[in-house]
DRENROLUM-218809 format. One line per field, with one value per residue: x, y, z of N, C-alpha, C in turn; residue in three letters; residue number from 1. Coordinates in steps of 0.05 Angstrom, whole numbers, plus 5000, padded with zeros to 4 digits. Each point is the difference from the previous one (the first is absolute). Layout:
N
npx: X ... $
npy: Y ... $
npz: Z ... $
capx: X ... $
capy: Y ... $
capz: Z ... $
cpx: X ... $
cpy: Y ... $
cpz: Z ... $
res: Ala ... $
n: NUM ... $
//
This chain:
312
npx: 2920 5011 4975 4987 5015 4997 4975 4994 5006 4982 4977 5012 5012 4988 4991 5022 4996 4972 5015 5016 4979 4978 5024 4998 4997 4987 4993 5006 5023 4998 4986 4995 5031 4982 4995 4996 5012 5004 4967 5011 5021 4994 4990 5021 5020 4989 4990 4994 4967 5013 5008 5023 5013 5009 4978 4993 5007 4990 4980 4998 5017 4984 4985 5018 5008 4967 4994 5027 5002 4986 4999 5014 4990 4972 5012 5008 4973 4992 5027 5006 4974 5009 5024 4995 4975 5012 5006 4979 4983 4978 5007 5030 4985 4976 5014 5022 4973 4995 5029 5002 4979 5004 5033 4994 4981 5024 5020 4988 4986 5024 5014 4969 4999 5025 5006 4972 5003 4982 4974 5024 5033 4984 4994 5023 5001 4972 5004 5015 4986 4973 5019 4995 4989 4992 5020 4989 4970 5008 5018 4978 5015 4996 4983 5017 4975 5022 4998 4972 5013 5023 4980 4991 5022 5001 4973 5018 5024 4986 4995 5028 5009 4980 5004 5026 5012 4988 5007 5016 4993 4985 4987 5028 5007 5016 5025 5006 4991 5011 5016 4998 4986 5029 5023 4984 5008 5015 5002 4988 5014 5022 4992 4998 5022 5015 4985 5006 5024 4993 4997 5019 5020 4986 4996 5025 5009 4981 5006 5002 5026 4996 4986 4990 5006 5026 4996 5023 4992 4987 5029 5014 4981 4999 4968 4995 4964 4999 5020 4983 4981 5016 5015 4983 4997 5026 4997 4974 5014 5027 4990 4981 5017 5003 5013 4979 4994 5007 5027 5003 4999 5011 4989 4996 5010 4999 5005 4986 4986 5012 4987 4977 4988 4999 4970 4991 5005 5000 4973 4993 5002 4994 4974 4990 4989 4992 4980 5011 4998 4978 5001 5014 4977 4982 4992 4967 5023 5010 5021 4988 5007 5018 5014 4988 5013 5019 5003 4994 5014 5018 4991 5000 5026 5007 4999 5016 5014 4997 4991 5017 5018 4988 5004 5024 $
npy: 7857 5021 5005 4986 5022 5014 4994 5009 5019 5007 4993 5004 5021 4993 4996 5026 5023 4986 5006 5018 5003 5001 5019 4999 4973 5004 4974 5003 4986 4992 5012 5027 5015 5001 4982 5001 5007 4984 4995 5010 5000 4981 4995 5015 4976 4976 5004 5005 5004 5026 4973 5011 4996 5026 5011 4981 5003 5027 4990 4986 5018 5018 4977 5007 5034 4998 4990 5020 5028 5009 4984 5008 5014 4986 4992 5012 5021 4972 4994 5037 4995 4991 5019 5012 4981 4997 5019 5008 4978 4990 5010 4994 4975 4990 5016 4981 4982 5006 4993 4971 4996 5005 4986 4972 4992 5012 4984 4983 4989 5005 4982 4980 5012 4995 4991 5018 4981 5008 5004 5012 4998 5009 4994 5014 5026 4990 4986 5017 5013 4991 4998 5019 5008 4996 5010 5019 4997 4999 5018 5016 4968 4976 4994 5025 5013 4998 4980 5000 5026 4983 4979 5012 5014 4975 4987 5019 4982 4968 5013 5020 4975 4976 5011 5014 4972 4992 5022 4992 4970 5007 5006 5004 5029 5013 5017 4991 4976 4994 5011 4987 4981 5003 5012 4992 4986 5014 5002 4963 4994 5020 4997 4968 5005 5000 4991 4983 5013 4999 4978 4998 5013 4987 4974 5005 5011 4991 4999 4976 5003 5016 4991 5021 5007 5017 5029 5008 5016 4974 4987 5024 4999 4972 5011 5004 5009 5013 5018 4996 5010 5003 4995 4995 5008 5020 5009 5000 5017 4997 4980 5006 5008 4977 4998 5019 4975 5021 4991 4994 4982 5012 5011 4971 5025 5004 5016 4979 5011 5033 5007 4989 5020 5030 4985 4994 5033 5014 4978 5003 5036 4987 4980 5014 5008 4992 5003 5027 4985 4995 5027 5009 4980 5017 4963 5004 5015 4974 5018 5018 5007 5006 5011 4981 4995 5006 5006 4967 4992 5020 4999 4982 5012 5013 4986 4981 5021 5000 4978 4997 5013 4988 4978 5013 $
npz: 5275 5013 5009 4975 4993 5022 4998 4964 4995 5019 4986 4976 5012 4998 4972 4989 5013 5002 4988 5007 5007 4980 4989 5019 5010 5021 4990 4969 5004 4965 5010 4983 5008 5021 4981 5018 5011 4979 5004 5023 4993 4987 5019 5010 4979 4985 5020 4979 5003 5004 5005 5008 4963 4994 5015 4982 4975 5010 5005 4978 4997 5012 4993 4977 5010 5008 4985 4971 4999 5005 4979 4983 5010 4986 4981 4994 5013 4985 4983 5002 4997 4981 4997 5003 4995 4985 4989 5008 4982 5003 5028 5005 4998 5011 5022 4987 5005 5018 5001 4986 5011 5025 5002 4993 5020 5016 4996 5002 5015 5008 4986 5004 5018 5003 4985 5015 5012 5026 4987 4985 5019 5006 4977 4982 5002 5005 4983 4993 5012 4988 4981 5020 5011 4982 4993 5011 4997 4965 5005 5013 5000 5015 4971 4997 4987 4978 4991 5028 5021 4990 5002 5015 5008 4989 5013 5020 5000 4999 5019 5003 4996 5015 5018 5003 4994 5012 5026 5001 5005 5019 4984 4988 5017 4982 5015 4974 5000 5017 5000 4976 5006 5014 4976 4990 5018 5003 4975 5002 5022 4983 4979 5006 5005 4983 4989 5024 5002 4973 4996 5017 4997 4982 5022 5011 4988 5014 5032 4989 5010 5012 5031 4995 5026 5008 4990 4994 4973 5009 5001 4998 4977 5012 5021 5025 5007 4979 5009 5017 4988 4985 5025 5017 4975 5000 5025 5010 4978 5015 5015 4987 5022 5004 4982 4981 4997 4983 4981 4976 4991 4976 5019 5015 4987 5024 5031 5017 4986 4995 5027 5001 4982 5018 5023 4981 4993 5026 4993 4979 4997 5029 4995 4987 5008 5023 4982 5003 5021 4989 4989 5021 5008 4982 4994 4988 5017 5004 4994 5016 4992 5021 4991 4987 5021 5002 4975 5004 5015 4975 4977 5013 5018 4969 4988 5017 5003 4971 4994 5015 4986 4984 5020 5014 $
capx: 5018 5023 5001 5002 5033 5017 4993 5014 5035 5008 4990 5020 5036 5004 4994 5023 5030 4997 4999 5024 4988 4984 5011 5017 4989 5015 5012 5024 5026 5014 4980 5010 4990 4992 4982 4980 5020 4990 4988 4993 5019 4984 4973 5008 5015 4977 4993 4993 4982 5012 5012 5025 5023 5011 4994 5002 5020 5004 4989 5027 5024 4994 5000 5029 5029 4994 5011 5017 5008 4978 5012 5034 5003 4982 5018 5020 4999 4988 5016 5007 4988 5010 5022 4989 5002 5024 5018 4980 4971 4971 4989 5010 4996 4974 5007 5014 4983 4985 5009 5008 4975 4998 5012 5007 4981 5000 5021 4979 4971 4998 5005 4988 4977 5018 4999 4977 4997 4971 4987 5001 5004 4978 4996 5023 5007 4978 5015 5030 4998 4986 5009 5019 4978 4985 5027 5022 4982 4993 5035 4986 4995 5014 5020 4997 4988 5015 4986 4974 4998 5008 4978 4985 5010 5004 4972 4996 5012 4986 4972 5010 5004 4975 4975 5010 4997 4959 4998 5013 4992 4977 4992 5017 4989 5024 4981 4988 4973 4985 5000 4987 4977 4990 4993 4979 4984 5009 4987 4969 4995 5004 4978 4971 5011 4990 4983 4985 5007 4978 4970 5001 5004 4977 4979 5011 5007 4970 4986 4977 5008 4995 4970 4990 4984 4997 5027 5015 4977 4976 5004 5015 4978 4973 5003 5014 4992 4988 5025 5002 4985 5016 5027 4989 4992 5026 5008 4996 4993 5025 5010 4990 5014 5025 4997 4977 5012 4966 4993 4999 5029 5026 5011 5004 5020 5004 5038 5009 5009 5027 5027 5007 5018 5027 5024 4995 5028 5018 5014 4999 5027 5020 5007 5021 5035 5015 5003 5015 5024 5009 5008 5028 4996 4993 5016 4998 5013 5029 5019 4989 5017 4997 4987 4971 4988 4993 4980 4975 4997 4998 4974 4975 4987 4996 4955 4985 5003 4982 4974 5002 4991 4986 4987 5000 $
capy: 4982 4998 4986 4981 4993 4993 4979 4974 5003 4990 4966 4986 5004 4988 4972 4986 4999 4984 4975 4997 4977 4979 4984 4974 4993 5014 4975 5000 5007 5028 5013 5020 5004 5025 5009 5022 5020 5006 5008 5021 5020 5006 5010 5024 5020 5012 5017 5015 4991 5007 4985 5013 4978 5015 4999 4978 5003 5012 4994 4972 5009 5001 4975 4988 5002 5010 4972 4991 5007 4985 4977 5001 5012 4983 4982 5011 4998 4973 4989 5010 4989 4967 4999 5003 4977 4978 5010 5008 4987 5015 5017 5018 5000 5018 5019 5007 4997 5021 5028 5008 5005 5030 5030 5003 5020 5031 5019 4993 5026 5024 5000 5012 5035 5013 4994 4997 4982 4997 4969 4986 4963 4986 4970 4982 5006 4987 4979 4992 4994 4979 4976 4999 4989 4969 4989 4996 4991 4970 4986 4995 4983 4974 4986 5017 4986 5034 4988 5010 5024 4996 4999 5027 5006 4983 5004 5018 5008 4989 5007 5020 4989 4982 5027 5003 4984 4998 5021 5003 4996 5004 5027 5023 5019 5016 5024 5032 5000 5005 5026 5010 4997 5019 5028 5012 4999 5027 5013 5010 5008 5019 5011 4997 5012 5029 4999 5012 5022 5015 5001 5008 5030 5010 5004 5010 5027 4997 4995 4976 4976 5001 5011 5025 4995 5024 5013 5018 5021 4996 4996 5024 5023 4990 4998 4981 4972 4993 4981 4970 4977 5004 4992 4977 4995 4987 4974 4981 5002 5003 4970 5011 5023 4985 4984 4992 4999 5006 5005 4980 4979 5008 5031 4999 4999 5016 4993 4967 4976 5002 4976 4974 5003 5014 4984 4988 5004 5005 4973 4992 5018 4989 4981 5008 5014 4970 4980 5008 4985 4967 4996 4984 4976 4992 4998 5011 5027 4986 5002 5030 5032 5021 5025 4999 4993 5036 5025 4996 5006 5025 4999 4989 5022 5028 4994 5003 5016 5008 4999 5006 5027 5006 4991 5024 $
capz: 4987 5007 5023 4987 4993 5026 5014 4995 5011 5025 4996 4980 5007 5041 4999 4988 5026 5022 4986 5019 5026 4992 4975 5022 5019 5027 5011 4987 5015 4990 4995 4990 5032 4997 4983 5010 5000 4970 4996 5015 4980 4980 5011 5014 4977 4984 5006 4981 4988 4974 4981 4999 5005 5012 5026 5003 5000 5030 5032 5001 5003 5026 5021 5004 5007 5029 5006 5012 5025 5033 5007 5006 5013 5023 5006 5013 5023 5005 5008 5022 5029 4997 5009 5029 5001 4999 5038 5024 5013 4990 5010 4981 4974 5001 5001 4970 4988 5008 5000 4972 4976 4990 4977 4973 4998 5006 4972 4966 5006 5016 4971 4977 4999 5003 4963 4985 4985 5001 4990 4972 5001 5026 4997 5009 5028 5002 4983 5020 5021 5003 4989 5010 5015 4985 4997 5032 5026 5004 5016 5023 5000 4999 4971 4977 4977 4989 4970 4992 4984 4974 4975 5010 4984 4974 4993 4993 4965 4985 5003 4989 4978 4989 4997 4974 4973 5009 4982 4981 4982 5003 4992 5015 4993 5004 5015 4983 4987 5030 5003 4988 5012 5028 4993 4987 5020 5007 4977 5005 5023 5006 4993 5019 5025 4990 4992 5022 5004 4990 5008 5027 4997 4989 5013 5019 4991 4979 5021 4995 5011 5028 4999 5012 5031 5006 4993 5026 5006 5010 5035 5004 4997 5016 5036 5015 5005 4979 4994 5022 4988 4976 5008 5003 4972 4982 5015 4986 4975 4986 4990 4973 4983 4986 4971 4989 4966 4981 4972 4983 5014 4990 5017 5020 5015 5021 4996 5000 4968 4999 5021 4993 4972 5003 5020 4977 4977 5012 5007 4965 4998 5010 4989 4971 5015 5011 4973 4982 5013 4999 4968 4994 5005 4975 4979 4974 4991 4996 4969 4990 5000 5028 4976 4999 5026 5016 4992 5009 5030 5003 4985 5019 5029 5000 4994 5029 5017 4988 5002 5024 4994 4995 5018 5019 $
cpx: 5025 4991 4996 5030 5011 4987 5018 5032 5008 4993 5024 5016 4985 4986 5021 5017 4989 5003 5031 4988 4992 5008 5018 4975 5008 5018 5026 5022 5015 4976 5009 4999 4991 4985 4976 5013 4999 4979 4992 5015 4984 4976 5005 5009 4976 4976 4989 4982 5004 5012 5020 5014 5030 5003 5011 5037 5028 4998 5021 5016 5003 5006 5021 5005 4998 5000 5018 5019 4990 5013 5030 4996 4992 5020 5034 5000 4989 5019 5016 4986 5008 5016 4986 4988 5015 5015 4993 4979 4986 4988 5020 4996 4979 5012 5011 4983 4983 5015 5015 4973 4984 5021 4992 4963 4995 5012 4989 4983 5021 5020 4999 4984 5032 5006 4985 4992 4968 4987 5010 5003 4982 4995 5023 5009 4990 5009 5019 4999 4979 5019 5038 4990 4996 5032 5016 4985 5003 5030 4993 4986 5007 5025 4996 4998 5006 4997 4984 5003 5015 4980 4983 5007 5007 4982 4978 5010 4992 4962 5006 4995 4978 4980 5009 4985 4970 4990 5003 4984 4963 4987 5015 4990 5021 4994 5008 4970 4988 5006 4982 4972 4993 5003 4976 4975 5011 4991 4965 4994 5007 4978 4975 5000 4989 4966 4979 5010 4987 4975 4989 5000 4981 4975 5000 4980 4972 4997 4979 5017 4995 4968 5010 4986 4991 5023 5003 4988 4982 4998 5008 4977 4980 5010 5024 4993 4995 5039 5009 4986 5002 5021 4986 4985 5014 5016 4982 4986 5026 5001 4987 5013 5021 4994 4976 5006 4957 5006 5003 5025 5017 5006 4997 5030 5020 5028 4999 5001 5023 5024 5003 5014 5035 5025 4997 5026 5023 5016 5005 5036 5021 5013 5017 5031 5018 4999 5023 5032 5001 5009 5030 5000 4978 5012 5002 5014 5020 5004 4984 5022 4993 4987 4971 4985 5005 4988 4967 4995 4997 4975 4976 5004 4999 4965 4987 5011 4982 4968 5002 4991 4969 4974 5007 4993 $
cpy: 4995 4976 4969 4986 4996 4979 4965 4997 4987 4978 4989 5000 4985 4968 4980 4999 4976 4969 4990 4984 4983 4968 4967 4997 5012 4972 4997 5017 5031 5016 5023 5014 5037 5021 5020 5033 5009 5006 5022 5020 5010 5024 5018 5026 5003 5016 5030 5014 5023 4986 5013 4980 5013 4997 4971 4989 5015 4989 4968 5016 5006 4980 4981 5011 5003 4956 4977 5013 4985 4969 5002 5013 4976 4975 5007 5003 4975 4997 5004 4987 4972 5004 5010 4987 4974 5014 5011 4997 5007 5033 5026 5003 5024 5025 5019 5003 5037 5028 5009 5002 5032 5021 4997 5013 5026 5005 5002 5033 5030 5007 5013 5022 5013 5002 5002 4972 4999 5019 4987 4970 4994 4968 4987 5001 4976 4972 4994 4999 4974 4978 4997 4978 4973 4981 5002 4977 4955 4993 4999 4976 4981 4999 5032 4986 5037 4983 5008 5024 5006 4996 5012 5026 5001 5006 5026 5027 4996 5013 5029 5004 5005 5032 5014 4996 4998 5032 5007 4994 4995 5027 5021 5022 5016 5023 5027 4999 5011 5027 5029 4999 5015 5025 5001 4996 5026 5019 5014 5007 5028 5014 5010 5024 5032 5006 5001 5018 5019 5008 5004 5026 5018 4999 5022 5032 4996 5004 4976 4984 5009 5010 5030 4998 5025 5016 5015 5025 4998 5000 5024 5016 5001 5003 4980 4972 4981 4986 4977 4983 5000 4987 4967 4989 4986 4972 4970 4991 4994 4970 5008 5012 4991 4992 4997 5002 4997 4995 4970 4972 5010 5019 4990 4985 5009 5002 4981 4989 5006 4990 4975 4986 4996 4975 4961 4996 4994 4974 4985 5003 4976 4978 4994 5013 4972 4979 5003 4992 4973 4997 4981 4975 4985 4978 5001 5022 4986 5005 5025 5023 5009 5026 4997 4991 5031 5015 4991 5007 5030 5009 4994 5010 5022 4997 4998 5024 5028 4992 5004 5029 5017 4994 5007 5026 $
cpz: 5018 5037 4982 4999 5023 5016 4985 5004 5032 5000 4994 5024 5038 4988 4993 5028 5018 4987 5012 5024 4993 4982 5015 5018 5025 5014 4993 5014 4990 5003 5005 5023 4995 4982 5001 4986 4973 4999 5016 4984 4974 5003 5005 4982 4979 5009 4994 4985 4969 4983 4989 5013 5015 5031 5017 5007 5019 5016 5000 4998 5032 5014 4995 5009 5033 5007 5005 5016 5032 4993 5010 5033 5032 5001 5011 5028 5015 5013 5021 5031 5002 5020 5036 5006 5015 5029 5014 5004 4975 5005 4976 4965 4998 5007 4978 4971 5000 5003 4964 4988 5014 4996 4977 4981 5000 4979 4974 5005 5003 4966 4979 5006 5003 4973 4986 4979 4993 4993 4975 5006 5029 5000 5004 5040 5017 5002 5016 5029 5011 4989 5017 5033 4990 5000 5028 5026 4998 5014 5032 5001 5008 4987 4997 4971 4992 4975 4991 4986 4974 4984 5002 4972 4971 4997 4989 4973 4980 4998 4982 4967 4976 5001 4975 4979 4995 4983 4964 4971 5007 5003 5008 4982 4998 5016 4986 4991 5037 4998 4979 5004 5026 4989 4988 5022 5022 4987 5006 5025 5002 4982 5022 5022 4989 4995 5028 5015 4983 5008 5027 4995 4980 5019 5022 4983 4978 5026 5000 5028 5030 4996 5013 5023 5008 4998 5028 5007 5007 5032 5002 5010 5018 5024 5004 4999 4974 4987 5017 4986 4969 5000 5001 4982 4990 5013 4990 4978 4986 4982 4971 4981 4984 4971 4996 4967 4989 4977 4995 5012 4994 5010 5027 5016 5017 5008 5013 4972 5000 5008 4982 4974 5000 5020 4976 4988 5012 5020 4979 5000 5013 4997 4966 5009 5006 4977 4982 5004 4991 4971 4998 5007 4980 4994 4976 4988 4992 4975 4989 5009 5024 4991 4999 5021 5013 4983 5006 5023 5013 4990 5020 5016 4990 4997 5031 5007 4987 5017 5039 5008 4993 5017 5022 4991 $
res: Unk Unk Unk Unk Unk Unk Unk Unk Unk Unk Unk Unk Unk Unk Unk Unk Unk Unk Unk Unk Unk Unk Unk Unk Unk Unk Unk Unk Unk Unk Unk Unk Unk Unk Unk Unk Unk Unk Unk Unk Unk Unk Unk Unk Unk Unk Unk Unk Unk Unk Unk Unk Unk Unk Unk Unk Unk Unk Unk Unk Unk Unk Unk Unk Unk Unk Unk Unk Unk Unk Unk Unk Unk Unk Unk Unk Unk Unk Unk Unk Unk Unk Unk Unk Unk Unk Unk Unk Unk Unk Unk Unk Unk Unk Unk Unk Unk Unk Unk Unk Unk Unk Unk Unk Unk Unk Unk Unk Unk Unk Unk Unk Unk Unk Unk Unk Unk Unk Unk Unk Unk Unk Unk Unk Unk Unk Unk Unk Unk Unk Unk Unk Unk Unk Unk Unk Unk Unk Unk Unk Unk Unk Unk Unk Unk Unk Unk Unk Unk Unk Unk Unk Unk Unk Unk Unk Unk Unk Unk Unk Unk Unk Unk Unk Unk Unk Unk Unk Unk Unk Unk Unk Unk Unk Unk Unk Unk Unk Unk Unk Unk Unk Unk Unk Unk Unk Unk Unk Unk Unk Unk Unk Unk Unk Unk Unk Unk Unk Unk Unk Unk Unk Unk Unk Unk Unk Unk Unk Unk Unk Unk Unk Unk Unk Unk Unk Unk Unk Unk Unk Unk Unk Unk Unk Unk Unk Unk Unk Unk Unk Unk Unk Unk Unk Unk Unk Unk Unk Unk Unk Unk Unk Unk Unk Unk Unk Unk Unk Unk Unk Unk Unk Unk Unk Unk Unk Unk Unk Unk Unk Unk Unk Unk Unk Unk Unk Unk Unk Unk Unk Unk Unk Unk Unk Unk Unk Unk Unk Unk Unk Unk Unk Unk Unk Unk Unk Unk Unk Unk Unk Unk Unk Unk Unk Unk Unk Unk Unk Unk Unk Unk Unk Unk Unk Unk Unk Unk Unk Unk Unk Unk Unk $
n: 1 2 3 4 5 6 7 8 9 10 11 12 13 14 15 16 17 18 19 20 21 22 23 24 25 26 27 28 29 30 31 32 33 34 35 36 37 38 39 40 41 42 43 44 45 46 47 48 49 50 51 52 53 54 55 56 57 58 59 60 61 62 63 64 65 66 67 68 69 70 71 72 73 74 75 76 77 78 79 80 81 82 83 84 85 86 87 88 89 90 91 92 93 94 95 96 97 98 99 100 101 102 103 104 105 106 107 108 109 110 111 112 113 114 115 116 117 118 119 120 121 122 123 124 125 126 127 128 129 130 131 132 133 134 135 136 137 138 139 140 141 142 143 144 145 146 147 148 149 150 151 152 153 154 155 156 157 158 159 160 161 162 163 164 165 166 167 168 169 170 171 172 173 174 175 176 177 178 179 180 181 182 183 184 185 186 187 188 189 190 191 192 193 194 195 196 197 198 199 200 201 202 203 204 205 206 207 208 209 210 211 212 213 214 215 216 217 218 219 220 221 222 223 224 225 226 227 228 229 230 231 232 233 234 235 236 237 238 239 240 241 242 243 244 245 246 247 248 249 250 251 252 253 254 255 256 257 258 259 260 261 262 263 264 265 266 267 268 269 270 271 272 273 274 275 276 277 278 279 280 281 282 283 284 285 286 287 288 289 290 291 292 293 294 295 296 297 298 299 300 301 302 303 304 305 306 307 308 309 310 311 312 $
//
């Protein structure tokens, strides 16, 4: 169901954003400039296939503030090369061009791991620096065209916007109903976990899970020659020796099932964890008590660190 719901959601939200291109002839004078940019925004922020209107909602918060930062920033330094430009050539422009776009690259990047900003704002980090780039390269021009990256920008507010709103009202999924669905999906995985740990450890201690080759008293007790060729038994007899499962399906389960159970949960565990962040960007929580948003939040990692438990 849920790949049904996200396929029509991206249908809906990039049939509506291309309509920013489509909706004017490309001949027509006012033709909406830049329109592209909306529908690439859209695409990026809805993005989703959990259908977490929440998430959604982040990731546009992200790409304003890493957008309009990198703009103020790509235009400011535009203009700065204007001015070198104008009084020392082209060559100083490009030079000024190249030495303000990697401080201002370094300072972003060296920033944000200095502020631990990363990975929470990564997208924004990201952002600001590509839309800083997109706003500083069209003043490397003839005519600087610093218009262009104005509607660039706009465009991209508007793409902020429209994913939003799209979400919103196309199969949104609040992310307490998401999170609940991943605890009980924690739940049965930590069961599962246990249960071939059982049955592992019951085959183990029935002796059913390894084959019997040769014991140590056999090699100890025997000639010489007779332990050269005992030794050379086991040698190539060892590949056998690995995982022989004899009982029924429900007992074949070995410690790779385990692993896999156990490395299952333990990527399950993580993803709920990082979900439990987007509770304050819910907008279905709008006008619910903080109070009932933390004792949930507390309630759902004491259950994962429980079923965590029980699965180490």
């Amino acid at each position: 169901a849920d790949a049904f719901y996200f396929g029509v959601r991206m249908s809906v939200c990039l049939t509506i954003s291309s309509l920013f291109v489509l909706v004017q002839a490309p001949s027509d004078k006012h033709h909406f400039p830049e329109g592209m940019w909306v529908l690439i925004t859209v695409l990026f922020v809805c993005w989703f296939p959990t259908l977490d209107a929440a998430s959604v909602l982040e990731k546009s918060i992200q790409r304003l503030i890493g957008t309009l930062i990198g703009a103020s920033l790509g235009l400011l330094c535009g203009f700065v090369s204007i001015f070198f430009a104008d009084r020392f050539g082209v060559h100083a422009q490009a030079i000024s061009i190249v030495v303000q776009l990697a401080i201002v690259s370094f300072s972003a990047c060296s920033y944000a791991v200095k502020k631990k900003f990363l990975p929470r704002y990564n997208y924004s980090v990201i952002l600001l620096i590509l839309t800083y780039a997109i706003c500083l390269m069209p003043f490397y021009s003839v005519v600087p065209n610093w218009r262009r990256s104005i509607f660039r920008i706009v465009n991209v507010i508007i793409g902020c916007f429209l994913g939003v709103g799209l979400s919103m009202v196309v199969f949104p999924r609040p992310t307490v109903s998401i999170i609940q669905d991943k605890i009980s999906k924690q739940i049965e995985l930590a069961g599962e976990v246990s249960e071939a740990v059982l049955h592992t450890a019951a085959d183990v201690f029935a002796d059913k899970t390894y084959e019997r080759i040769v014991l140590d008293d056999e090699i100890l007790v025997s000639p010489p020659g007779l332990q050269v060729g005992l030794l050379r038994s086991v040698r190539t007899r060892m590949p056998t020796a690995r995982r022989t499962w004899k009982q029924e399906p429900q007992s074949l389960l070995g410690h790779d099932k385990v692993l896999e159970k156990y490395e299952a949960a333990t990527k399950e565990y993580r993803a709920t964890i990082s979900q439990l962040g987007m509770l304050q960007y819910d907008p279905f929580n709008i006008g619910k008590p903080n109070d009932l948003l933390g004792k949930f939040r507390t309630e759902t990692a004491n259950t994962l660190a429980r079923a965590m438990r029980i699965q180490t």
